[in-house]
Backbone as CSV, one residue per row, in Angstrom:
resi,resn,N_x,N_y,N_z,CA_x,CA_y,CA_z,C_x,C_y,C_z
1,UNK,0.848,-1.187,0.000,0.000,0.000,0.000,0.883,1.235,0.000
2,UNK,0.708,2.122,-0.912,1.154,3.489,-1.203,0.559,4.340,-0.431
3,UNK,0.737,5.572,0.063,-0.149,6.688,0.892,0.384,8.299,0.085
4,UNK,-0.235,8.710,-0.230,0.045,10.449,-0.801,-0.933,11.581,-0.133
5,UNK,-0.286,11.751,0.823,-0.985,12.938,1.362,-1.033,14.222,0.538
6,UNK,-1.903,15.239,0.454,-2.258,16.525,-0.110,-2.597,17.170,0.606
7,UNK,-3.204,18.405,0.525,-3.947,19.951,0.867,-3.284,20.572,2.083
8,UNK,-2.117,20.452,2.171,-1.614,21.441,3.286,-0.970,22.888,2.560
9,UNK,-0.534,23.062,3.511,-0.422,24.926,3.245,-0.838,25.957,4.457
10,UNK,-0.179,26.942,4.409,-0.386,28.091,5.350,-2.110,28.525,5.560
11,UNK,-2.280,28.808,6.478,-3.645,29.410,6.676,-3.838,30.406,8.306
12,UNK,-4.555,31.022,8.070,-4.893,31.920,9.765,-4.964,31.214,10.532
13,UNK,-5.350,31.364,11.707,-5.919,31.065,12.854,-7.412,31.386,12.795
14,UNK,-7.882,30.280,12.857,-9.733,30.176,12.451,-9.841,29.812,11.324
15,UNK,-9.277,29.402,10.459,-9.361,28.782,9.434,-9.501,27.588,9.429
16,UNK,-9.605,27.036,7.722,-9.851,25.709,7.490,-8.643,25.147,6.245
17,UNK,-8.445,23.890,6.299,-8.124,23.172,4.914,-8.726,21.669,5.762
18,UNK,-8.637,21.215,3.810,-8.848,19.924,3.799,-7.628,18.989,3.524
19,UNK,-7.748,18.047,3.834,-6.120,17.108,3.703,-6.667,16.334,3.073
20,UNK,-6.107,15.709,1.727,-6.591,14.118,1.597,-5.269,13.288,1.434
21,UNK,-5.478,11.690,1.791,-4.338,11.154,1.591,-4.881,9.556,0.661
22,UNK,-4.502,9.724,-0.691,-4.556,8.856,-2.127,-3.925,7.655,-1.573
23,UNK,-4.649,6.749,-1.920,-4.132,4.865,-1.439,-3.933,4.163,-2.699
24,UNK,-2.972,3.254,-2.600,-2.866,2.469,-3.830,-3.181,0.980,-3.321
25,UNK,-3.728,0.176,-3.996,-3.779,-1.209,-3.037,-5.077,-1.474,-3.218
26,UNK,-5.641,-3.005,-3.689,-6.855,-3.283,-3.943,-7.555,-3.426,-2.856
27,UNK,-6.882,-3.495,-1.340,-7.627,-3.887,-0.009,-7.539,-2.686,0.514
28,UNK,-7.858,-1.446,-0.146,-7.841,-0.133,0.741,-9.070,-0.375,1.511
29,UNK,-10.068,-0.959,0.928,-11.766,-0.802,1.327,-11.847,-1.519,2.808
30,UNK,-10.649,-1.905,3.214,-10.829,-3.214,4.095,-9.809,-2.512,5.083
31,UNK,-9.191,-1.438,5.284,-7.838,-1.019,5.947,-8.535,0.059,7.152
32,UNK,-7.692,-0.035,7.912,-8.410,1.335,9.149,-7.383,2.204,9.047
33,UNK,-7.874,3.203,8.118,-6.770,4.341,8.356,-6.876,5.466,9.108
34,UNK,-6.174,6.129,9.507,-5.550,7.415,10.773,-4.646,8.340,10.306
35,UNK,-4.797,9.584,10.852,-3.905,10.535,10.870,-3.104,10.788,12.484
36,UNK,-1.840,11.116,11.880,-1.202,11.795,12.808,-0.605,12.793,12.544
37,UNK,0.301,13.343,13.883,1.334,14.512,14.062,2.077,14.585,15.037
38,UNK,3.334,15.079,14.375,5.266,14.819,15.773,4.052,16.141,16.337
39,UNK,4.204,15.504,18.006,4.150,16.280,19.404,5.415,16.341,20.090
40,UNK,5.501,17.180,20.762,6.834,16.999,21.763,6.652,15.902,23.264
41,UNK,7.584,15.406,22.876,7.900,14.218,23.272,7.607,13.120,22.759
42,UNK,6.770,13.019,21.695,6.141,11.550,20.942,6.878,12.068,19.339
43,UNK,6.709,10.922,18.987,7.448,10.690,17.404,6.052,12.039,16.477
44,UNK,4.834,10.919,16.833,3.827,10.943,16.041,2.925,11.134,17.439
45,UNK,1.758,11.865,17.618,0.845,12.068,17.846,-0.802,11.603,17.525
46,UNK,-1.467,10.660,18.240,-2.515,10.961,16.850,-4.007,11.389,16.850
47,UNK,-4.227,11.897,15.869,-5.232,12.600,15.625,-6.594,12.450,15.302
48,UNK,-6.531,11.393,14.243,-7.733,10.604,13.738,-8.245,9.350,13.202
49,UNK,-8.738,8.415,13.279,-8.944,7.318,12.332,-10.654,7.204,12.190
50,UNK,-10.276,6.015,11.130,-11.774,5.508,10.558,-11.458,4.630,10.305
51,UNK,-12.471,3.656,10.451,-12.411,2.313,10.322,-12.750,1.916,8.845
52,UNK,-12.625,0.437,8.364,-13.018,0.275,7.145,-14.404,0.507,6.177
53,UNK,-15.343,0.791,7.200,-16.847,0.823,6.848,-17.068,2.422,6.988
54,UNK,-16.268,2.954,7.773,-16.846,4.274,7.942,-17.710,4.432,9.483
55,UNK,-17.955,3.254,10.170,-19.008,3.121,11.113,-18.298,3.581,12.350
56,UNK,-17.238,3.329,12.703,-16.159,3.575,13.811,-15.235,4.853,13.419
57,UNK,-15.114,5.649,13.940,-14.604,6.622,14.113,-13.984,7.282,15.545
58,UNK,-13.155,7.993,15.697,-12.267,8.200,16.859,-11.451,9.400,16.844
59,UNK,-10.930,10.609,17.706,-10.155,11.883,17.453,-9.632,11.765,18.907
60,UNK,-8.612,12.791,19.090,-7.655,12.795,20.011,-9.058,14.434,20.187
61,UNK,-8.684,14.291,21.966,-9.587,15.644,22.398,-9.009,16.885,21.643
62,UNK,-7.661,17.101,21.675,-7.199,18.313,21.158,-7.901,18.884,19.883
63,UNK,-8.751,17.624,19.013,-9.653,18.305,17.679,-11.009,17.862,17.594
64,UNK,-10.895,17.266,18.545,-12.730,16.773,19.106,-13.753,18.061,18.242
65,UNK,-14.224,18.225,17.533,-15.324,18.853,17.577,-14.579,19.933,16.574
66,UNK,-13.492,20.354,16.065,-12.577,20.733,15.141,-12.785,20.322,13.576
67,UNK,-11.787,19.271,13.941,-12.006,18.204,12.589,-12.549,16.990,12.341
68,UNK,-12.801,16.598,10.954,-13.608,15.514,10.547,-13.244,14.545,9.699
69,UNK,-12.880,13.716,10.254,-12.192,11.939,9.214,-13.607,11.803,7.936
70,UNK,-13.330,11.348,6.963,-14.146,10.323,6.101,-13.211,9.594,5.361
71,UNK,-14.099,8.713,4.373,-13.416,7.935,3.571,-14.157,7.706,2.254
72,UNK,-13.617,7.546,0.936,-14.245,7.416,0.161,-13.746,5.734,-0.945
73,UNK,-14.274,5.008,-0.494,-13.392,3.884,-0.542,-13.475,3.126,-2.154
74,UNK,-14.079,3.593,-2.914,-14.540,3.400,-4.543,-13.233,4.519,-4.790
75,UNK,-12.948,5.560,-4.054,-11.913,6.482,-4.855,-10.544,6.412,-3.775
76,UNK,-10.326,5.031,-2.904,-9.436,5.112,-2.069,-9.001,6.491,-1.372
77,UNK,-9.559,6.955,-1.235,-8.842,8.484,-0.651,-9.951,8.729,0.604
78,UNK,-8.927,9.208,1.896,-9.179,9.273,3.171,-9.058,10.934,3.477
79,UNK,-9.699,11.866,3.725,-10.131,12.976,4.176,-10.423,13.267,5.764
80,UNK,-9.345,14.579,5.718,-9.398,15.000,7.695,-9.607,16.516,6.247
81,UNK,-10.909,16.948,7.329,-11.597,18.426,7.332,-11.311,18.810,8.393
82,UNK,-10.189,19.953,8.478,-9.590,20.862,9.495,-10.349,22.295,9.617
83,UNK,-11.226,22.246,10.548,-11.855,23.723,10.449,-11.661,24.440,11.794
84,UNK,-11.810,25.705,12.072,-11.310,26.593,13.764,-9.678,26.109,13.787
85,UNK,-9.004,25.981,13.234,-8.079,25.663,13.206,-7.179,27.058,13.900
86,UNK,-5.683,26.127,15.083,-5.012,26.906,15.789,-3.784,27.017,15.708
87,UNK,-2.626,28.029,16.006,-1.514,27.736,15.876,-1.032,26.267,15.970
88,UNK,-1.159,25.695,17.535,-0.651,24.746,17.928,-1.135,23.118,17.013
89,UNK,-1.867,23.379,16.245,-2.079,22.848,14.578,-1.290,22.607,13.996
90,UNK,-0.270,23.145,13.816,0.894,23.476,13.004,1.700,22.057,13.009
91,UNK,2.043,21.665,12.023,2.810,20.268,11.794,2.812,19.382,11.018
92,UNK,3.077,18.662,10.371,3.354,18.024,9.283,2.146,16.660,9.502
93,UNK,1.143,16.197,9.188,0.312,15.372,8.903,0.378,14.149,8.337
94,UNK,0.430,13.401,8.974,0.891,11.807,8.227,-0.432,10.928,8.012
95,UNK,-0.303,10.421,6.975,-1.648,9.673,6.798,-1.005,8.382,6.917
96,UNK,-2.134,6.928,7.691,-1.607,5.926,7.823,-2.532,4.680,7.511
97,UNK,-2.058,3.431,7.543,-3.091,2.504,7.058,-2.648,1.588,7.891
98,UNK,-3.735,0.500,8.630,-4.243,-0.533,9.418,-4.369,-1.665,8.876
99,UNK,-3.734,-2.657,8.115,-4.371,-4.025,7.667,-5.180,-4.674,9.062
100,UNK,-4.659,-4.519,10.320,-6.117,-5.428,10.758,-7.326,-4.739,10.819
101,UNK,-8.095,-5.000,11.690,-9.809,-4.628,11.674,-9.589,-3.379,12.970
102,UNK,-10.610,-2.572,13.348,-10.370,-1.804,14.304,-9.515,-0.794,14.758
103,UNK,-9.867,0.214,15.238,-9.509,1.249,15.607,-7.794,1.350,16.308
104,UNK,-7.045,1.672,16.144,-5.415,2.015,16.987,-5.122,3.149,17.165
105,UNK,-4.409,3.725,18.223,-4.383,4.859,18.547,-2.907,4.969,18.603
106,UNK,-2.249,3.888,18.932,-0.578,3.786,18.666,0.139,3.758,17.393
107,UNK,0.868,4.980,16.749,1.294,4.510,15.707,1.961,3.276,15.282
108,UNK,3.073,2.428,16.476,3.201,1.416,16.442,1.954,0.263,15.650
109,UNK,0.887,0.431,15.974,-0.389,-0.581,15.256,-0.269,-0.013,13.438
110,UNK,0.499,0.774,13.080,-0.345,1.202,11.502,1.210,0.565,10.818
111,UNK,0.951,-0.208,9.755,1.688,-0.690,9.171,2.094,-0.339,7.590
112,UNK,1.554,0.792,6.939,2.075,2.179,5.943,1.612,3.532,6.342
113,UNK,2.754,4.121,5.775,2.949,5.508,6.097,3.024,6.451,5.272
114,UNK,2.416,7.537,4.932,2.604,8.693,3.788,3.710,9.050,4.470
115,UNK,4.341,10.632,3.372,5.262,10.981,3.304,4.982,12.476,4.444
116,UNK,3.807,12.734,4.141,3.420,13.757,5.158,2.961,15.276,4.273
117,UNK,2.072,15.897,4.822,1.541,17.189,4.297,1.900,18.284,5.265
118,UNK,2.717,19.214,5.296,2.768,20.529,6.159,1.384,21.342,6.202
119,UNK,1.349,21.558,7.621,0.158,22.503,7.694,0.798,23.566,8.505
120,UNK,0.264,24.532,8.320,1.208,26.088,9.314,-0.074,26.745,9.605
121,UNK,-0.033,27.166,10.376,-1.432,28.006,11.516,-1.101,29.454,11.389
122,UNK,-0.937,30.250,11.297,-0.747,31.644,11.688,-1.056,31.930,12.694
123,UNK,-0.788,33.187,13.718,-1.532,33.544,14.577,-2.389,35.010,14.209
């Protein structure tokens, strides 16, 4: 499985972008993928996943109510909608993929990795 993250770029504080991250691999439909981000003290941080159906879903509090995971699994591509967005936002975005079933919150559990999308917050 391939991962290509997109849509980062500079934006205000209160703003929005969308991220998507492009899958290659005939078992994307079947994968639990997640986003993360380097925090201080952790490698990776993480932020979001979705499960293979779309039915399970999960966010770290810091974007609870912020941003929004989907998946579009006929066009392999996985979507985090970043909106109210804050400085402390700021960081490079990794998109990841799950061959087993269910939700992980440890990057250790995700077994491919994009290359990563920069996002920058303004204040």
């Amino acid at each position: 499985v391939q991962l290509v993250e997109s849509g980062g770029g500079l934006v205000q504080a209160g703003g929005s972008l969308r991220l998507s991250c492009a899958a290659s691999g005939r078992a994307f439909s079947s994968y639990t993928m997640a986003w993360f981000r380097p925090a201080p003290g952790k490698e990776r941080e993480f932020v979001a996943a979705i499960n293979w159906s779309g039915g399970s879903i999960s966010y770290a509090d810091s974007v609870k109510g912020r941003f929004t995971v989907t998946r579009h699994n006929t066009k392999t591509t996985v979507f985090l909608q970043m909106n109210s967005l804050k400085p402390e936002d700021t960081a490079v975005y990794h998109c990841a993929a799950r061959g087993a079933y269910g939700l992980a919150y440890d990057s250790y559990d995700y077994d491919y990795w994009g290359q990563g999308t920069q996002v920058t917050v303004s204040s």
